[in-house]
C-alpha positions in Angstrom: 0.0 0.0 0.0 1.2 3.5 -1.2 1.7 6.0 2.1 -0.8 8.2 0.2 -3.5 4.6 0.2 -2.2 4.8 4.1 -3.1 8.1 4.5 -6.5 7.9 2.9 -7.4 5.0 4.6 -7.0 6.7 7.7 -9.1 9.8 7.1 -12.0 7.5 6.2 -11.4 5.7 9.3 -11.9 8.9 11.3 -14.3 10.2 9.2 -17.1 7.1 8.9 -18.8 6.3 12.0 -18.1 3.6 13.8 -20.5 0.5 14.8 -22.7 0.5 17.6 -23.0 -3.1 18.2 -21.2 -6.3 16.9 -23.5 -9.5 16.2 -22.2 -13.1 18.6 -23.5 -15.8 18.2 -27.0 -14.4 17.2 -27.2 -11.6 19.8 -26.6 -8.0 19.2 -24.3 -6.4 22.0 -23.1 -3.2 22.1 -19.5 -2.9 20.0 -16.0 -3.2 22.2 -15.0 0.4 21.9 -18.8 1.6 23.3 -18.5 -0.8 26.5 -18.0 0.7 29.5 -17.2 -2.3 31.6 -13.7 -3.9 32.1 -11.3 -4.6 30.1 -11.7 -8.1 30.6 -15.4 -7.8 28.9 -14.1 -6.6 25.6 -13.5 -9.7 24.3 -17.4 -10.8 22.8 -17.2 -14.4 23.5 -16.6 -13.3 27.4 -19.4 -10.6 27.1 -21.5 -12.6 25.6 -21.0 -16.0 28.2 -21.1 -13.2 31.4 -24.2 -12.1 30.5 -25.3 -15.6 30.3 -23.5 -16.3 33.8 -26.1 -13.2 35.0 -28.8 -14.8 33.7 -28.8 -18.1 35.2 -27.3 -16.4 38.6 -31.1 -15.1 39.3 -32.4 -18.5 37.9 -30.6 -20.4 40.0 -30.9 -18.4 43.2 -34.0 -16.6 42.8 -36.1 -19.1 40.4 -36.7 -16.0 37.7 -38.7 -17.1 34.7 -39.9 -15.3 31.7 -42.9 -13.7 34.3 -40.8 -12.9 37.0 -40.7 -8.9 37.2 -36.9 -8.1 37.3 -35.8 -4.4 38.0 -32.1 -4.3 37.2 -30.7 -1.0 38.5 -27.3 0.0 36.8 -28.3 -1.6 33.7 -25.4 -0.4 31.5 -25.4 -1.7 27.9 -27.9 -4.4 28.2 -26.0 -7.4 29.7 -27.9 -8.9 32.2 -30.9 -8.9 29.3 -28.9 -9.5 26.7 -28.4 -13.0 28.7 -31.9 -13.4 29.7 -33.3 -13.2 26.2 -30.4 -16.2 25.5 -31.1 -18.4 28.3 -34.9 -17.6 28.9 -36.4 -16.2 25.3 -38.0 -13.4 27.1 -38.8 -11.6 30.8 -40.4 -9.1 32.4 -37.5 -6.6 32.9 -37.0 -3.1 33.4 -33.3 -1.0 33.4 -32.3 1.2 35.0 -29.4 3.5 33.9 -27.9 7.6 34.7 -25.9 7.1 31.6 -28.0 8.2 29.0 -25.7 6.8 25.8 -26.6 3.2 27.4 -30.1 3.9 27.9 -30.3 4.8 24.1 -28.5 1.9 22.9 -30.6 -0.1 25.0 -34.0 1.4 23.3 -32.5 1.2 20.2 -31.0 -2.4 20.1 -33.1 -4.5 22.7 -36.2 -3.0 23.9 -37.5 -2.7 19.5 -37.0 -6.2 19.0 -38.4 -7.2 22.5 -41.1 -5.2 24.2 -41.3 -6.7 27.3 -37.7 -5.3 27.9 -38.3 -1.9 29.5 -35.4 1.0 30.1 -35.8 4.2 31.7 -32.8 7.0 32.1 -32.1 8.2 36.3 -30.8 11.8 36.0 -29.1 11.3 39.3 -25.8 12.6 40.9 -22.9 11.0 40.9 -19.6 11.8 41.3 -17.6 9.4 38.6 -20.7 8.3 36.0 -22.6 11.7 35.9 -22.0 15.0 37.7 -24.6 17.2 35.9 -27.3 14.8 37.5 -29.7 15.4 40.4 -28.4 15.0 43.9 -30.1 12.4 45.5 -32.2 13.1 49.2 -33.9 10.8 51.5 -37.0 11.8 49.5 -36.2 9.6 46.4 -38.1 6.8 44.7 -37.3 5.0 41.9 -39.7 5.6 38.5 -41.4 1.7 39.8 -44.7 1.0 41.2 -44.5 0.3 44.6 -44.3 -3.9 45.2 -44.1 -4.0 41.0 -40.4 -6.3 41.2 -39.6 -9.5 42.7 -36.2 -9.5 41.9 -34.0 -6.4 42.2 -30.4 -6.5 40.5 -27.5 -4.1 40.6 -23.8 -5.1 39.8 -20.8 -3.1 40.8 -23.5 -0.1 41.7 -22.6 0.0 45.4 -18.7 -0.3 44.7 -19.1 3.3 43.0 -22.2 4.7 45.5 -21.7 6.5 48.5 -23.0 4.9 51.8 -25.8 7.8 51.9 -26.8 7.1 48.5 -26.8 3.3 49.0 -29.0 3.9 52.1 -31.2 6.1 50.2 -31.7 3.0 47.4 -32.3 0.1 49.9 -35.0 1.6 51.7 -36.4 2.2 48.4 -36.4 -1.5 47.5 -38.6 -1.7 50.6 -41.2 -0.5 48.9 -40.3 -1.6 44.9 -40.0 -5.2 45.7 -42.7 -7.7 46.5 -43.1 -9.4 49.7 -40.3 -11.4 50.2 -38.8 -10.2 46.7 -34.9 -10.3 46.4 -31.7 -8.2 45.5 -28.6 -9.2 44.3 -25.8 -6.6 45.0 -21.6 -6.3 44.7 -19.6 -4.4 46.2 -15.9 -4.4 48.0 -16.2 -6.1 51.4 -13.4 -7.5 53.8 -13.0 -8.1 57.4 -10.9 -6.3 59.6 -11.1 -3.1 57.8 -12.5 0.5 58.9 -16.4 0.4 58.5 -16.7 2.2 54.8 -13.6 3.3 52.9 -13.6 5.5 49.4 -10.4 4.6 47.7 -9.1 3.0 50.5 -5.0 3.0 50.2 -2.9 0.1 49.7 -5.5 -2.1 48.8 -5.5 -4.9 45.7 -6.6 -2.9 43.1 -5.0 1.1 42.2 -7.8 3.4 42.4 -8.5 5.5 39.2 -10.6 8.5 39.6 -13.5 9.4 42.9 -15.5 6.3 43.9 -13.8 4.1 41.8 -13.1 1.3 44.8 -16.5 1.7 47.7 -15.5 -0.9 50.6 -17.7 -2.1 53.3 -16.2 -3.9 56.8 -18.6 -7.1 56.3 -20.0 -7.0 59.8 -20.8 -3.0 59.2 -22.5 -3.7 55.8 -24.7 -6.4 57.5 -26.3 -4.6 60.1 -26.9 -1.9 57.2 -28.6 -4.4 55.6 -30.8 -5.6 58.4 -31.6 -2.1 58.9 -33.0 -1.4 56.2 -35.1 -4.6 56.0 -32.8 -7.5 54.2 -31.8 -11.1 55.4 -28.9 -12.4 53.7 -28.9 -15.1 52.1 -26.1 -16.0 50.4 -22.8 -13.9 50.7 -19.7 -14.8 48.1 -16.0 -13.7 49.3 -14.3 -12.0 46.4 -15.8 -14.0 43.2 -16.9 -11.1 41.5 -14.6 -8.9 39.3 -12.2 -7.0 40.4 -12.6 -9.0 43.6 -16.0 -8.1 44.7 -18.2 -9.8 47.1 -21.8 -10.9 46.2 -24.7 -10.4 48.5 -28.0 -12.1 47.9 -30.7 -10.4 49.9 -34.2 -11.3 50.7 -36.6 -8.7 51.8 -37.8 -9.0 55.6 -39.9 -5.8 56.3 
């Protein structure tokens, strides 16, 4: 090729827009350079067999079919229902995103081809995803009917939420979830640490930017939880990624 080809080649690059999704293994997900996940999810065949792995998470522990009502708060780019419309067909789902961008693509690219996938943009505050947002006050409540979800869902919202807001949300749920509904959270937990920690020094991971690493002392985070009206039910050590924790929660009050 000529340097002048080069050249060319390169201003068309720059110039043409670049695709919003890539197609795996008959699913549309959003394209790499759009994600805003790790760098591990990059790679489609991983995106494609975590959102699976999310899927049957709230199968398995929560018994979701297609008619369970599933409120997924945090939805990004559509994982989680990308891998309920491959493992289940359909659901009864509603996202929840305060990025805009993934709220369109999620219109745009899941909720046309299957209406019983619902998304809805949350013009809150917060200080890494979206500082022109509302701050939230103890007054908030979610854009839900009250008792409307059975299963609530939010992964690696509460390792990049203050404790307030995270407060704020769980008493919330109270009132969104069905009796004896369910939530699935992750988040940074350890023992022997200081109660709550932003960016805590010298941990495993370098922290990049405000609330990029939220830890919770385990026992702390527990009575939080029964606070605010949660039994645990299941609680994983560090088998999330980046080393979170995973908390299955069922409601109690």
């Amino acid at each position: 090729m000529s340097r002048a080809g080069s050249v060319i080649d390169k201003l068309v690059y720059r110039i043409l827009p670049r695709k919003e999704y890539v197609e795996v293994s008959g699913s549309i997900i959003v394209a790499p350079h759009r994600r805003l996940s790790g760098l591990a999810f990059k790679d489609n065949d991983v995106y494609v067999k975590s959102a699976e792995h999310e899927a049957r998470r709230l199968i398995d522990y929560f018994k979701c079919t297609k008619e369970t009502a599933i409120l997924d708060v945090g939805c990004g780019q559509g994982r989680l229902p990308i891998g309920l419309i491959r493992v289940l067909g359909e659901a009864t789902y509603t996202g929840i995103d305060i990025d805009r961008s993934s709220i369109d693509w999620c219109k745009k690219f899941i909720e046309r081809q299957h209406p019983s996938f619902k998304f809805k943009h949350l013009n809150l505050y917060n200080e890494r995803y979206n500082t022109g947002g509302q701050k939230i006050d103890a007054t908030f409540q979610f854009d839900v009917k009250s008792a409307s979800a059975e299963v609530a869902y939010l992964f690696s919202v509460f390792s990049h939420t203050t404790e307030e807001d995270m407060r704020v949300y769980l008493k919330d749920f109270t009132r969104v979830l069905t009796p004896n509904g369910n939530l699935f959270f992750t988040t940074f937990v350890e023992d022997d640490v200081p109660d709550f920690s932003i960016n805590p020094e010298n941990y495993r991971l370098k922290c990049s930017g405000p609330l990029h690493i939220v830890r919770y002392n385990k026992q702390y985070l527990f009575s939080i939880l029964a606070e605010c009206g949660f039994s645990v039910v299941d609680f994983t050590h560090g088998t999330e990624p980046d080393g979170q924790s995973g908390i299955y929660l069922r409601k109690t009050a």
